[in-house]
VEXDREN-2710 file (C-alpha; in Angstrom, 1 decimal):
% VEXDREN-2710
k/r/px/py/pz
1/UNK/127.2/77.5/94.5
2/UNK/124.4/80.0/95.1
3/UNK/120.8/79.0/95.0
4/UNK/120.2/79.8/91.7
5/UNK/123.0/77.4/90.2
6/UNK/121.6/74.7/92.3
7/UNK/118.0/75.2/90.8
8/UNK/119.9/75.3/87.6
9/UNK/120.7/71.9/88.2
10/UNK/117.9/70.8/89.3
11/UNK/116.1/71.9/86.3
12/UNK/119.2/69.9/84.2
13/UNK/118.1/66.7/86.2
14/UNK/115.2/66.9/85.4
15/UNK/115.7/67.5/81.5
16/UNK/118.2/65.0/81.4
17/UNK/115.4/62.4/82.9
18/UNK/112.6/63.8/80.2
19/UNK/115.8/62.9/77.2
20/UNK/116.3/59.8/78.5
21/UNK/112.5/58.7/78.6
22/UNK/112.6/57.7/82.2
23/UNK/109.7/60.7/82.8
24/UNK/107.6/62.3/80.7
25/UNK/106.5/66.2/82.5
26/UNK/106.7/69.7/82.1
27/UNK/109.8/70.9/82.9
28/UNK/109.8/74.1/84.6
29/UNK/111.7/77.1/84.4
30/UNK/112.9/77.8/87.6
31/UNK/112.5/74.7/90.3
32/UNK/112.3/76.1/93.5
33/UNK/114.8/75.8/96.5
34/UNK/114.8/76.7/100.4
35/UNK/117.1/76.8/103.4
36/UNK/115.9/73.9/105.7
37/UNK/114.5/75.1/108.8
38/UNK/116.3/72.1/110.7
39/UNK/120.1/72.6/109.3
40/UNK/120.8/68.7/110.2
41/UNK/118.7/68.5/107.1
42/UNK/121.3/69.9/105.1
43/UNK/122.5/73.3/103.4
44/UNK/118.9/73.5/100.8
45/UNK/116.0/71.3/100.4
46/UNK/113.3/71.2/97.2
47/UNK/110.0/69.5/96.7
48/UNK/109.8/69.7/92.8
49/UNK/109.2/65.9/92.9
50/UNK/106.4/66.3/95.5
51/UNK/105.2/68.9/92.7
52/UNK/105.7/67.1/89.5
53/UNK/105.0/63.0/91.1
54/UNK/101.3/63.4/89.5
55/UNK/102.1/64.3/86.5
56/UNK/105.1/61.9/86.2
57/UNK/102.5/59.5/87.1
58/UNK/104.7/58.1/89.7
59/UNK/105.2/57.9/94.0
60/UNK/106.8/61.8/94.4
61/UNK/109.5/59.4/96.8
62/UNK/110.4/57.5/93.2
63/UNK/110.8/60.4/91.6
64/UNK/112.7/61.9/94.1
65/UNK/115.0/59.0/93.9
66/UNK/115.3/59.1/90.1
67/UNK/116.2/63.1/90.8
68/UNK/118.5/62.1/93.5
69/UNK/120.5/59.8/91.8
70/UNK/121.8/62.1/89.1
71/UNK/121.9/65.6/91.7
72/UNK/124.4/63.4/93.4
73/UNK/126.7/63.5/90.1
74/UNK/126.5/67.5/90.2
75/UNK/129.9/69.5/91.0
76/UNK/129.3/71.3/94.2
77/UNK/126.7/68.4/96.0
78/UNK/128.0/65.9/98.7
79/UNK/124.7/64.9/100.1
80/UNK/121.4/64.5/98.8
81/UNK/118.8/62.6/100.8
82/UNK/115.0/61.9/100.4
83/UNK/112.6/62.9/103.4
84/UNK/108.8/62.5/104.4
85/UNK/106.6/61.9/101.2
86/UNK/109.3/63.1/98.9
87/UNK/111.5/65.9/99.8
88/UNK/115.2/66.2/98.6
89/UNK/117.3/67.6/101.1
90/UNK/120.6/68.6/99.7
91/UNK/124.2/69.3/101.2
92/UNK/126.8/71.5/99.5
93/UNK/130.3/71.2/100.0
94/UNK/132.0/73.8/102.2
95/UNK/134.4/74.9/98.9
96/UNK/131.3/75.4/96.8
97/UNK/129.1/77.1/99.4
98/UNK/131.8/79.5/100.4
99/UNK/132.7/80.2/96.5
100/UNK/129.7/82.7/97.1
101/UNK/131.8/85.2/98.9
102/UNK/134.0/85.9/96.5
103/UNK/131.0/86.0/93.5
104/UNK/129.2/88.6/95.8
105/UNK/132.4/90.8/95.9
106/UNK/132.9/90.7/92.7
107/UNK/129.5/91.0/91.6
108/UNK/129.1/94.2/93.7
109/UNK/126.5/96.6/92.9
110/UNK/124.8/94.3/90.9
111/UNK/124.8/91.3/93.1
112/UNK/120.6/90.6/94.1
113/UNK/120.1/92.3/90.5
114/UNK/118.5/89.3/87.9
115/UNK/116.0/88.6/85.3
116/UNK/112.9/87.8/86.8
117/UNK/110.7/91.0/84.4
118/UNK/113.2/91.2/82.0
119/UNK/111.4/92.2/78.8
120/UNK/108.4/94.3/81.4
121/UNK/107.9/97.7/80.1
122/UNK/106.1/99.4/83.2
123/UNK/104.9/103.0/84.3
124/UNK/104.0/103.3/87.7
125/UNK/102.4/106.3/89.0
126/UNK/102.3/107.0/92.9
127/UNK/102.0/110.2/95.3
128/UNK/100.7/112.5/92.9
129/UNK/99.4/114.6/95.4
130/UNK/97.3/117.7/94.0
131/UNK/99.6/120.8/94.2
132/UNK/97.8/122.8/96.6
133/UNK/99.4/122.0/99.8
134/UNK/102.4/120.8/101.3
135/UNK/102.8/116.7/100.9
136/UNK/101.8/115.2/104.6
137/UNK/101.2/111.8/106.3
138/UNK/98.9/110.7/103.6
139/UNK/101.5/111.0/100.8
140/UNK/104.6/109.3/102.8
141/UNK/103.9/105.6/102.8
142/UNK/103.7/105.6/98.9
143/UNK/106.5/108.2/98.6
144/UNK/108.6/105.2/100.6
145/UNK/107.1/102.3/98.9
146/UNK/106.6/103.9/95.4
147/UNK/110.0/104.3/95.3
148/UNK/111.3/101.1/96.9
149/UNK/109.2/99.6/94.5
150/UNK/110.0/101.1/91.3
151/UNK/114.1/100.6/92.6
152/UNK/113.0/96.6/92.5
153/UNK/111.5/96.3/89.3
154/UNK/114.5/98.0/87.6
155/UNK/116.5/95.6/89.3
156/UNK/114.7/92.9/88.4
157/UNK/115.2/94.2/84.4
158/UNK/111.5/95.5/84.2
159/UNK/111.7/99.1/82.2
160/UNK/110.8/101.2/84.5
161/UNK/109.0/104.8/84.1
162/UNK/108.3/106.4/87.6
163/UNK/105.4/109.2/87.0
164/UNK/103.7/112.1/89.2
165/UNK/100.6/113.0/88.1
166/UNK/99.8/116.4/88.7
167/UNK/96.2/117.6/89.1
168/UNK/96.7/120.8/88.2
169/UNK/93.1/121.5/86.6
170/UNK/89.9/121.9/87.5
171/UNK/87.9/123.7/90.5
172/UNK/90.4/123.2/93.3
173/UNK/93.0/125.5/91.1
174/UNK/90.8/128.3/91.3
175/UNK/90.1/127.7/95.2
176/UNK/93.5/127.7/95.5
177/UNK/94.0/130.8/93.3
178/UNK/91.2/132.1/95.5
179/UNK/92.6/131.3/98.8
180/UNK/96.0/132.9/97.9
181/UNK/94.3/136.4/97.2
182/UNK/92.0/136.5/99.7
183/UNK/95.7/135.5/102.3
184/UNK/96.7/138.7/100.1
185/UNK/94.1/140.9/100.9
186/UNK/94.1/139.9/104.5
187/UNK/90.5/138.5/103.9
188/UNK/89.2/135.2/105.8
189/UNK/89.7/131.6/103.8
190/UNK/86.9/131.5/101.4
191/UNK/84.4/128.5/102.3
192/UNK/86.2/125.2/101.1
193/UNK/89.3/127.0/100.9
194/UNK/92.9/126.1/102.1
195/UNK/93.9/126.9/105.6
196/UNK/97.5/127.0/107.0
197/UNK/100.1/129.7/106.9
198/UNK/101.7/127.8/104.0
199/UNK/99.0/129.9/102.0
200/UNK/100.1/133.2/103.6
201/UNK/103.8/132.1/102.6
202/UNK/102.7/131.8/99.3
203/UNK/100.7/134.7/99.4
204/UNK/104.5/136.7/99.8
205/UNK/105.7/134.5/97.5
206/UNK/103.3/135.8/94.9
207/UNK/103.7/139.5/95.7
208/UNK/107.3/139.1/95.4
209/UNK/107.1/137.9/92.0
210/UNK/104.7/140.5/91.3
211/UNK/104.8/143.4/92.7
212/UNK/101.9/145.5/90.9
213/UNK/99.5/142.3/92.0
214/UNK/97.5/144.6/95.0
215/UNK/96.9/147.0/92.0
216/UNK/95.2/144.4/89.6
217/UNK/91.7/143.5/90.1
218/UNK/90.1/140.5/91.6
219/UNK/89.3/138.6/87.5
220/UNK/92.7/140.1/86.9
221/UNK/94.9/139.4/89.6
222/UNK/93.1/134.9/90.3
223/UNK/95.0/133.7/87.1
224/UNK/98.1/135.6/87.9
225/UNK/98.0/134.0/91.3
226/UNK/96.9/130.6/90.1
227/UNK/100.1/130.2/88.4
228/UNK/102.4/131.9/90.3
229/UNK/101.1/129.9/93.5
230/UNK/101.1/126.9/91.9
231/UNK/104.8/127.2/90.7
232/UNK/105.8/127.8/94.0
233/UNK/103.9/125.0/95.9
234/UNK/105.2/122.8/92.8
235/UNK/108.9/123.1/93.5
236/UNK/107.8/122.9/97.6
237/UNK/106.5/119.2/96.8
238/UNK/110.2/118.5/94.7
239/UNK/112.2/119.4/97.2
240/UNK/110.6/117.4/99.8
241/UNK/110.4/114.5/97.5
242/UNK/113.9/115.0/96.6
243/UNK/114.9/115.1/100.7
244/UNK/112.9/112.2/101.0
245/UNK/115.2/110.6/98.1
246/UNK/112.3/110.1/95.8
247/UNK/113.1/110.5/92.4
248/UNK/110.3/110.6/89.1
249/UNK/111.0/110.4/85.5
250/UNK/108.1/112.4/84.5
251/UNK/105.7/115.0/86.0
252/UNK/102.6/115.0/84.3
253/UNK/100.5/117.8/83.9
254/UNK/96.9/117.5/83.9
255/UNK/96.9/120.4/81.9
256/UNK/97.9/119.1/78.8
257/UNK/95.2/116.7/78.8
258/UNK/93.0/119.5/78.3
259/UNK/95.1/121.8/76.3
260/UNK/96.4/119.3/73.8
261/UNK/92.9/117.7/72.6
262/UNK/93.9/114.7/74.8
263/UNK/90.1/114.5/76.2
264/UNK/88.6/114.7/73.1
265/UNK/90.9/112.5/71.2
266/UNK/90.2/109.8/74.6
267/UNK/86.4/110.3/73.8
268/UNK/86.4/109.6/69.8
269/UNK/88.4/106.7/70.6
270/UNK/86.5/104.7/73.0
271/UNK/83.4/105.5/70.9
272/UNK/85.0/103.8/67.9
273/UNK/85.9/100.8/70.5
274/UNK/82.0/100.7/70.8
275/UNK/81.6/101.8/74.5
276/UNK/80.3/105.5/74.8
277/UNK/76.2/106.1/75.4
278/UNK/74.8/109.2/74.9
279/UNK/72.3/109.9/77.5
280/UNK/70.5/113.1/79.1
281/UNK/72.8/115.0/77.1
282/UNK/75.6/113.8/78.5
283/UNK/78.5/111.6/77.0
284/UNK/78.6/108.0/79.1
285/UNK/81.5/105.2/79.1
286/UNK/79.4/102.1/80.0
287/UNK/82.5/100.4/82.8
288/UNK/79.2/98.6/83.8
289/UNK/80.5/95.9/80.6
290/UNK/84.0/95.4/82.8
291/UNK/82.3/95.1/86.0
292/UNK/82.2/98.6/87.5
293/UNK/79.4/99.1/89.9
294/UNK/77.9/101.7/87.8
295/UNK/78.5/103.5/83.9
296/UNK/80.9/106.7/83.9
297/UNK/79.9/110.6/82.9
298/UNK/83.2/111.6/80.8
299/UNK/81.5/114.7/79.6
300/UNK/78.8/116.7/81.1
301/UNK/75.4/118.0/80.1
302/UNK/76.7/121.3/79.8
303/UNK/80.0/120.1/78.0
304/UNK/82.9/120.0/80.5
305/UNK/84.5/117.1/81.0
306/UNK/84.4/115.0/84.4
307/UNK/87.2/113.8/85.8
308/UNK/87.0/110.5/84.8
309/UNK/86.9/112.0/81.6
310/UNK/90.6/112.8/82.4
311/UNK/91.6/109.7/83.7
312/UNK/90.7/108.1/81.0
313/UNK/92.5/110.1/78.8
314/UNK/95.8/110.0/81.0
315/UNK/95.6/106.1/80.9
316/UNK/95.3/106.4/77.1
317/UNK/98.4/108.9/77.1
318/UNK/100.3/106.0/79.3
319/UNK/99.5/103.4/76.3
320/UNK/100.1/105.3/73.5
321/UNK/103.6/106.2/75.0
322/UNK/104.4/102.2/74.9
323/UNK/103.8/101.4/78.5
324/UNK/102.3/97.7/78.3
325/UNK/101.9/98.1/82.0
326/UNK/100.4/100.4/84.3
327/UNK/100.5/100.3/87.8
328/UNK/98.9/103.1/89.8
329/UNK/99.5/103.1/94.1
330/UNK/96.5/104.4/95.5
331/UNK/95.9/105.7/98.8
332/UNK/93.6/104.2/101.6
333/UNK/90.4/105.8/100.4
334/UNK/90.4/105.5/96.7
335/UNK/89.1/102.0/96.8
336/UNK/86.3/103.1/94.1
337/UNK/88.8/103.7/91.6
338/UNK/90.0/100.1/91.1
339/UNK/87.1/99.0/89.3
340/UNK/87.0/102.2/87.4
341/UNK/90.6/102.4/86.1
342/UNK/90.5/98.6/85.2
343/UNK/87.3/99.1/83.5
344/UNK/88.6/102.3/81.5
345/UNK/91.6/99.9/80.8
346/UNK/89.0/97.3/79.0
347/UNK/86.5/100.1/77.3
348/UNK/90.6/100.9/75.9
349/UNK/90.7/97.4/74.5
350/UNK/93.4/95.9/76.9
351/UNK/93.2/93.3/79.5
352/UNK/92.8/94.1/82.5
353/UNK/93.8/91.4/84.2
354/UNK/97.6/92.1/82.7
355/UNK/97.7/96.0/81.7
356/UNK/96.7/97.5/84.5
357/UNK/97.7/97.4/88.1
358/UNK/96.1/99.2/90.9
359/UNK/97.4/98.7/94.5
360/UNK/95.7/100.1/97.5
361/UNK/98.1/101.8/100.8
362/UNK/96.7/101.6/104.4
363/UNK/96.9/104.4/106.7
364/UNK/99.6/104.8/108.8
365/UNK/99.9/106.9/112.1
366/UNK/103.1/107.8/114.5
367/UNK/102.8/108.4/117.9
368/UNK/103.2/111.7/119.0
369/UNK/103.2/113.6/116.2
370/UNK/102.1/117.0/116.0
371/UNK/99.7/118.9/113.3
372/UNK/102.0/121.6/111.1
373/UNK/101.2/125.1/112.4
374/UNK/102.3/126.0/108.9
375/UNK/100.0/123.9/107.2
376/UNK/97.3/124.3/109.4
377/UNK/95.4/120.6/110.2
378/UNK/97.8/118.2/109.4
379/UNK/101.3/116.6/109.3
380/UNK/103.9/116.8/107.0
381/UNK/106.3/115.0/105.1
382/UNK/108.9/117.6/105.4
383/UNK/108.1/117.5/109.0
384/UNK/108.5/113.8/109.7
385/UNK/111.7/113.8/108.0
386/UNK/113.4/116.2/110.3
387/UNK/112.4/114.5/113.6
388/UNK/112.7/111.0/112.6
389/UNK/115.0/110.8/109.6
390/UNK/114.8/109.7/106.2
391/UNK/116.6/106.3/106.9
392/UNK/114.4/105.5/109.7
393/UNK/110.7/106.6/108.0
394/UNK/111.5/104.9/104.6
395/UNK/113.0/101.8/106.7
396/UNK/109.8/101.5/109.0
397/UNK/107.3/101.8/106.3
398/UNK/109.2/99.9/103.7
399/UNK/109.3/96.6/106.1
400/UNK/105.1/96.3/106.7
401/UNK/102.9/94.8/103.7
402/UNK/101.3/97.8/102.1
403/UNK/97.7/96.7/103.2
404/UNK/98.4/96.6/106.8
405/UNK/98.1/99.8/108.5
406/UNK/101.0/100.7/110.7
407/UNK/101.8/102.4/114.0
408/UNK/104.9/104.1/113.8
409/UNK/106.9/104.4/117.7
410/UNK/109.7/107.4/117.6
411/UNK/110.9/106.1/120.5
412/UNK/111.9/103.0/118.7
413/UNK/112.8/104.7/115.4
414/UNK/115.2/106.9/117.2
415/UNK/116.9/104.9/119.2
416/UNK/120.5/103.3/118.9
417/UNK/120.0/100.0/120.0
418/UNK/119.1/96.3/118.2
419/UNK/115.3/97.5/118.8
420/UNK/115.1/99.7/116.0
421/UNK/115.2/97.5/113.0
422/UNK/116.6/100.1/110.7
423/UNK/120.0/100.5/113.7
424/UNK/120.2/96.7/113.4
425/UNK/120.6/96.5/109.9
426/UNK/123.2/99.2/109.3
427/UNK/124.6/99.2/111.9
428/UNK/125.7/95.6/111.0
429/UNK/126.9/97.2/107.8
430/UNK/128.6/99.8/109.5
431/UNK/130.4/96.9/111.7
432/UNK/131.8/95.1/108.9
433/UNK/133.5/98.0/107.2
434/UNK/135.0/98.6/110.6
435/UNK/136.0/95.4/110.7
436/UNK/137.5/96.0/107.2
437/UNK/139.6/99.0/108.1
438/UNK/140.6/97.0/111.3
439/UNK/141.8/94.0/109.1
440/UNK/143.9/96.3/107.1
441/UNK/145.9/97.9/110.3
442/UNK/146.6/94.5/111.0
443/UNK/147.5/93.5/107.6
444/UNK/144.9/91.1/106.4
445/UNK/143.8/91.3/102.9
446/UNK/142.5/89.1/100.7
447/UNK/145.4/88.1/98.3
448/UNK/144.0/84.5/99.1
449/UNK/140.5/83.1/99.0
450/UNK/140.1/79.1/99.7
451/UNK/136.3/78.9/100.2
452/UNK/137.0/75.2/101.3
453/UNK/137.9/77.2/104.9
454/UNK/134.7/78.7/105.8
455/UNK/132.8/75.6/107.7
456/UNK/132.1/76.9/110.8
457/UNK/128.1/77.1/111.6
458/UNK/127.9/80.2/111.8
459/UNK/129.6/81.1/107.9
460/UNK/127.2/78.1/106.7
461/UNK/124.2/80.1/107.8
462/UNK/125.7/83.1/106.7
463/UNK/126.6/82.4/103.1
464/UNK/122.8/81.0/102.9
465/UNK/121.2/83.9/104.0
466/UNK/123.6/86.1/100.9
467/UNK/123.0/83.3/98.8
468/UNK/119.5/83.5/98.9
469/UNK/119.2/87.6/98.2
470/UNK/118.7/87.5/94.4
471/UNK/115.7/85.5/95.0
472/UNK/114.3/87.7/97.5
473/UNK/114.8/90.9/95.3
474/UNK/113.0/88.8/92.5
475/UNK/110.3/87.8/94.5
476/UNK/109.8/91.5/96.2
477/UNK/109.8/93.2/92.6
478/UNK/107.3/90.3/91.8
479/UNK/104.5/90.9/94.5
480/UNK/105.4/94.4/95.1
481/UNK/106.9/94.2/98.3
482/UNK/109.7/95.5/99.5
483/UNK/109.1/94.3/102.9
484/UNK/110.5/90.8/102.3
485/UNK/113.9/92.5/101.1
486/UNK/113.9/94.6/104.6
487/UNK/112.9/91.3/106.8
488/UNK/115.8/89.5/104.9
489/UNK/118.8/92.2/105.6
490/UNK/117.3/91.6/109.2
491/UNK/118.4/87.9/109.1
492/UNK/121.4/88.9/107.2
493/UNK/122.4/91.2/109.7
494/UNK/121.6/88.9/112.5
495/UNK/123.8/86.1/110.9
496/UNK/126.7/88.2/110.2
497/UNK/126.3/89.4/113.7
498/UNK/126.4/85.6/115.2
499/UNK/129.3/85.2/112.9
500/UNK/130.9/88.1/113.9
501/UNK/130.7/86.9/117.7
502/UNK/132.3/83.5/116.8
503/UNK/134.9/83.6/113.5
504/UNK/137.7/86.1/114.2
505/UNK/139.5/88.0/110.5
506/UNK/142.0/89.1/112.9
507/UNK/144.2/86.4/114.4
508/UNK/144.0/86.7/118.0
509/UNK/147.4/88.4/119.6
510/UNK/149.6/85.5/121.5
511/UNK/152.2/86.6/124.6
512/UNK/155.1/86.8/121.6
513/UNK/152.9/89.9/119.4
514/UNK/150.5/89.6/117.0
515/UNK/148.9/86.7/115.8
516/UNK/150.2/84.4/111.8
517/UNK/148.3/85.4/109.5
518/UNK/146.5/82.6/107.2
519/UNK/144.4/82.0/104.3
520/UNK/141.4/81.9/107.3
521/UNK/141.9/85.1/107.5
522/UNK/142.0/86.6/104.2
523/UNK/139.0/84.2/103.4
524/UNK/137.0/85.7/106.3
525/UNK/138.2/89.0/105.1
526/UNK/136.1/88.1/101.6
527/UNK/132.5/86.7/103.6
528/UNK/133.4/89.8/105.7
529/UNK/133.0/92.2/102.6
530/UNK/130.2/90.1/100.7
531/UNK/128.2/90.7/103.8
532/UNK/128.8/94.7/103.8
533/UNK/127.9/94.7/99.9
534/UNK/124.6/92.3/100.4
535/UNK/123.6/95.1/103.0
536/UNK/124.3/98.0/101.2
537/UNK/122.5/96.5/98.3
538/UNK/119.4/95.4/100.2
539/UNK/119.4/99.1/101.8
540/UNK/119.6/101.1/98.6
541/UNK/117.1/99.1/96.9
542/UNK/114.5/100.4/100.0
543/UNK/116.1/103.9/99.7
544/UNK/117.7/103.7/102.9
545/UNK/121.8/104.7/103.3
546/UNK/124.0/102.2/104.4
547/UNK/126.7/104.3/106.8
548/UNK/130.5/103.2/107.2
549/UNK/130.2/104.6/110.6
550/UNK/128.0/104.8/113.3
END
């Protein structure tokens, strides 16, 4: 019985109470259940009647009785006892608490994968880092968690579009463009202009693509260089992305904002929505209505349009394209923008209390890393991954709440031992396939399963902690955080390593050879393997691999 059936019945107690006219409340969807932090109060303990005792208009400690007396009845439940003001705590019995290893095997992949945004049609934009530079510190924590993210809402049943959003328009194209030829010409940076010999790379880059560039003039030879720069730094951001195991959907160009009418089209419309002020010559979006601190330039005096002008826009692209929900990951100094985006999201006539997402990263920091000669004053991605490793960065920043800023230790990150929470966890995947392959040399398989044989302590804990992994992914893809899914392969692994230490899968060798084989062992054999496919499960969904060997 996993947690999910026993909420199931719950919720079927409950009903069956409401039929009978014995209660008259609500009865909710899902009615919630936890692991007892004392386990002498039994396998998983509720306080729906604590919850629901008000509106019953009853003691919650009767209406935990009336619950009580029929959870009693349900296949699977030995024990069910009232505590303090009205909790139920409720024991399972060993056959239907073990019956979870075998459901986890042959669940597989999809084990943790459920319902909870099923029918949640959701773009999420993140990184989008302007293609004039390589990606760097700034960019990694959404990379990780941007991706983490998107991988829990798809397992939840959300439909999922994951989008970069490329600024490739506007003044800092041309200073780019600039910087490139003046690199060419062997000319200093022009002021505001990107440093780093990543510019002189492309700068060779360019003149390889085109060799008659030194012969064109200056008007000539920027847009040349524009493009051909911005190709090349382009498919440098993709391939970090893609060694970071970051994967989008879409790559939006800013471009075709402007180039297909998009702007205008943006501008018309939220005029006819009634929310556009002409003043000083300049076209105005009053966000002051939705509670932005001040009213919006979309076009200028002079007739360009602002940027905001473009975000707009963009969000309007994202709702004409069907996305009921946008959610856009922010760094730690775009603050200002919440307000704005939610108010362009009302101006656009949604809600933006349900439309419209905006979440907000913290900085993070590692110790003793060193600025990129290449890119002149600051870190890179591509950088990090090669002296820490992929596994170990998205781990680290995938277990920490997205608003808290981190500290990253190397030391820790690269070390082999139960310190380094990313070693911990796989390597307590790695340990059970090993234990796998060591069961099959010795001939245990599992052409038996009685789940009625796994009662010691530490296969109770164990099969809790699994059993309780769906709700974890659900709740993660909920509140957007994937750290609750990395904490829980951490007590995962910690249980299967207890267990490890006290249930053998291999019968012990006696004086006369090797040990009889029994249905012990071939049932250990099957918590052995749920455990390894809970792990590997919880690890892909953060992006992390889960190695057979370490």
């Amino acid at each position: 019985m996993t947690p999910e059936d026993l909420s199931t019945a719950l919720t079927a107690c409950l009903q069956d109470a409401v039929d009978a006219g014995e209660i008259s409340v609500a009865v909710p969807a899902v009615v919630k259940v936890e692991r007892p932090k004392n386990r002498e109060h039994g396998d998983w303990a509720t306080n729906v009647a604590m919850q629901l005792g008000k509106q019953a208009g009853m003691a919650p400690r009767d209406l935990a009785a009336l619950l009580a007396e029929r959870l009693r009845r349900a296949p699977g439940v030995v024990g069910v006892e009232i505590a303090g003001p009205g909790f139920l705590n409720i024991t399972l019995d060993a056959a239907a608490a073990g019956e979870l290893a075998r459901t986890v095997v042959q669940a597989g992949a999809d084990y943790g994968r459920n319902s909870a945004l099923v029918g949640h049609v959701v773009n999420m934009e993140f990184v989008s880092a302007n293609p004039t530079g390589p990606l760097h510190i700034g960019h990694t924590r959404w990379a990780a968690l941007g991706d983490a993210i998107s991988r829990l809402l798809r397992a939840s049943g959300a439909e999922l579009t994951a989008e970069y959003y490329i600024n490739d328009a506007g003044h800092q194209m041309d200073v780019f463009a600039q910087s490139v030829y003046n690199r060419l010409h062997g000319l200093p940076v022009p002021e505001g202009g990107y440093p780093g010999e990543y510019v002189q790379d492309l700068a060779r880059q360019v003149s390889t693509d085109h060799p008659d560039l030194r012969t064109l003039t200056e008007q000539a030879a920027l847009p040349v260089i524009r493009e051909a720069a911005y190709v090349h730094q382009m498919r440098d951001i993709r391939d970090t992305l893609a060694a970071f195991g970051v994967h989008f959907d879409i790559w939006f160009s800013e471009r075709q904002l402007h180039s297909s009418g998009a702007i205008e089209s943006a501008v018309r419309r939220l005029r006819e929505q009634g929310h556009i002020e002409d003043r000083d010559g300049a076209v105005w979006l009053r966000t002051t209505d939705f509670g932005d601190d001040k009213d919006r330039v979309l076009i200028r005096a002079n007739g360009e349009p602002t940027y905001f002008a473009a975000d707009a826009a963009y969000y309007l692209s994202k709702k004409d394209r069907g996305f009921t929900e946008k959610i856009y990951l922010l760094g730690a100094d775009h603050h200002g923008y919440v307000g704005r985006l939610k108010a362009i999201a009302a101006c656009a006539g949604d809600d933006p209390q349900h439309n419209i997402e905006v979440l907000i990263g913290q900085l993070i920091s590692v110790n003793g890393a060193k600025l990129s000669k290449r890119a002149g004053n600051i870190i890179e991605l591509k950088d990090l991954v090669d002296w820490l490793g992929a596994d170990a960065l998205r781990y680290s920043l995938a277990r920490y709440p997205a608003d808290s800023p981190i500290t990253i230790d190397p030391e820790i990150l690269t070390s082999r031992t139960n310190d380094n929470p990313v070693f911990y966890v796989q390597y307590a995947h790695a340990r059970s396939k090993g234990a796998s392959r060591t069961a099959e040399a010795a001939g245990v398989d599992r052409s038996a399963f009685d789940a009625s044989l796994l009662t010691h302590a530490t296969e109770s804990d164990l099969l809790a902690r699994l059993g309780e992994f769906p709700s974890i992914v659900a709740q993660a893809a909920q509140f957007r955080e994937p750290h609750r899914v990395a904490r829980h392969l951490e007590v995962i692994a910690g249980a299967y390593h207890s267990w490890y230490a006290a249930c053998r899968i291999v019968p012990a060798a006696t004086d006369e050879g090797a040990g009889e084989i029994t249905d012990t062992n071939r049932t250990r054999l099957w918590l052995n393997e749920a455990t390894a496919q809970v792990l590997a499960n919880g690890l892909d969904l953060l992006g992390v691999s889960a190695p057979e060997r370490m």
